[in-house]
C-alpha angles and dihedrals in degrees: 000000000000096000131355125250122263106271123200121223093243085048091046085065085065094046082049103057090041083047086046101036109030120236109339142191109249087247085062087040097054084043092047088054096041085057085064101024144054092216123126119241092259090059076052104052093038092055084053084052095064091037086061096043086050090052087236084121142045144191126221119180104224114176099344086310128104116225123191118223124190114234093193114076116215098242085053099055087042090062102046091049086042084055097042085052093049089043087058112039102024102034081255101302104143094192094056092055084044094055088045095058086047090051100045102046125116120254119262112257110261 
């Protein structure tokens, strides 16, 4: 995959449980996001919904059983937020948000 698709942040909680947790039922996968979140299963489902639409993931029947599988690794979908920041805030130059972050860290406790 050349880029990856544009992810929401609610739809980023389902990458990261896939990222976290390996390829789930939908059953584990509800249970993964309802450890971080407070959605029911059908804001779930429907999230997977629009991962799958996006091609970002994907479903393999293993034993009777569907699995989901993310298609988008997490270093993937880093880059590309890391990009879109840089793209907004710094006309797309990537240095000049990294030297932003150096410069406005905190100092690191004596």
């Amino acid at each position: 995959m050349s880029s990856p698709p544009h992810v929401t942040e609610a739809e980023s909680e389902v990458l990261s449980a896939l990222w976290r947790l390996g390829p789930l039922t939908a059953a584990r996968l509800i249970e993964a996001v309802k450890a971080k979140r407070q959605w029911g299963d059908a804001t779930i489902k429907t999230l997977l919904g629009r991962l799958m639409q996006k091609k970002a993931v994907r479903s393999v029947r293993d034993e009777g059983r569907l699995f989901y599988h993310p298609l988008v690794t997490r270093h993937a979908y880093v880059a590309a937020e890391v990009q879109a920041l840089a793209d907004r805030l710094f006309d797309g130059d990537s240095n000049s948000l990294a030297a932003f972050i150096i410069e406005t860290r905190p100092p690191e406790p004596p």
